[in-house]
N, C-alpha and C positions, 0 to 999 in steps of 0.2 A: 504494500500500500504506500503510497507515494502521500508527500506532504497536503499535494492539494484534496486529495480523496480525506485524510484524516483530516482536516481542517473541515470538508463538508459533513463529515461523518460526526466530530465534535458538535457543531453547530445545530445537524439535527439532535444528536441528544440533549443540550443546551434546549431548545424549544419544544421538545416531547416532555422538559420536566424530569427526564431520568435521573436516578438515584442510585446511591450505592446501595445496596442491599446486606451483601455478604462481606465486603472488604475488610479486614481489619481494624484498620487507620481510618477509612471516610465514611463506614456505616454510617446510614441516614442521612448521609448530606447528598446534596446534589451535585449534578456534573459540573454544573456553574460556579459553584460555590465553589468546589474544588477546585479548579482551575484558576480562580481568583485566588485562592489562597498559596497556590503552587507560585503563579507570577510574581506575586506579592513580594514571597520567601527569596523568590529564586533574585528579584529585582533587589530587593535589602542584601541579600546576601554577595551579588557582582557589586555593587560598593562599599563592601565591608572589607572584599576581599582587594580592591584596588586603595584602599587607604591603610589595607596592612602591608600589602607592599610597597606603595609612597612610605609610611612610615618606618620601614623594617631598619634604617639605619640605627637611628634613634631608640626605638623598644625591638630586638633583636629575637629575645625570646617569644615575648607574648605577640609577635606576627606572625611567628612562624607558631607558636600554638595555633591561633585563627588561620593560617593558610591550611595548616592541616587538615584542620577541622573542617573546613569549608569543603575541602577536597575529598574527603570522605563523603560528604553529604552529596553531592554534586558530580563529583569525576566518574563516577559507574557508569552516570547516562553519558555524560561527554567530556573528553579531556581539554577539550577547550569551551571549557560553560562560561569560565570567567567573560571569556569574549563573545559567544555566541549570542545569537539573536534570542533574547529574552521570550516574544510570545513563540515565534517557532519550537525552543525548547522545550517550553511548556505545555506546548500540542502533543509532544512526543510522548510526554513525561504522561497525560492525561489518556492519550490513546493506550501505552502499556498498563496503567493502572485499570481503566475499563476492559482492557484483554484478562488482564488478571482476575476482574470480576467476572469477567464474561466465562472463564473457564474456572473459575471458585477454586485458584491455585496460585499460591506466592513463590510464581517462578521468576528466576536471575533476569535483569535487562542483557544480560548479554544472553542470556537465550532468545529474548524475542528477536536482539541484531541478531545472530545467527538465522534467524528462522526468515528474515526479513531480506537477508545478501544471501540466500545459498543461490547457488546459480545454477542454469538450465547445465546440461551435456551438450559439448562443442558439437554444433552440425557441422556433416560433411559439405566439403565445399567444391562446387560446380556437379554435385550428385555424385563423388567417392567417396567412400567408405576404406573408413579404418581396418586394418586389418587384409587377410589373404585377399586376392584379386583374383579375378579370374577371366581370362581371353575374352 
């Protein structure tokens, strides 16, 4: 599923009202709310993490505490969150948690990328075929 399919996919759940049912973390709340509260986190947190490293000459230890920190919370979905596109992210972040509810299973985000980049088997090109030939 491609970003624009998950943005329209988001948007209708957003206007159907859908809810977390089973989730963990967002039981009972809605996909709206969730999403606002992901953007939110995720937007406080890209300038927490840009004034810990402005700051890191000065307080040495406690930026790199908060870089840490931040990186755990964050790095799983993307190793460049700091700079990524905030609502993009959070389309992503929002699609994998309604996958997770959709299949009532707290699996890894690197399993949904895996599930998401595995690729077709190389077609033969101009109609060969791999393997023995034959006259």
């Amino acid at each position: 599923m491609d970003q624009s399919e998950r943005m329209l996919e988001s948007a209708e759940g957003d206007a159907a009202g859908e809810r977390f049912e089973w989730h963990p973390e967002y039981r009972g709340q809605s996909v709206a709310a969730v999403r606002q509260s992901i953007r939110a986190d995720l937007g406080h947190d890209q300038r927490a993490y840009a004034l810990a490293i402005d700051g890191a000459e000065h307080a040495e230890h406690a930026s790199l505490s908060t870089v840490i920190d931040l990186e755990k919370k964050w790095g799983a979905y993307n190793l460049d969150w700091s700079d990524a596109d905030p609502d993009t992210l959070t389309e992503q972040i929002v699609a994998f948690e309604r996958e997770r509810e959709r299949r009532r299973e707290l699996f890894a985000w690197r399993e949904q990328r895996r599930d998401q980049t595995v690729t077709p088997p190389p077609r033969a090109i101009g109609g060969l075929t791999t393997g023995t030939s034959s006259p």
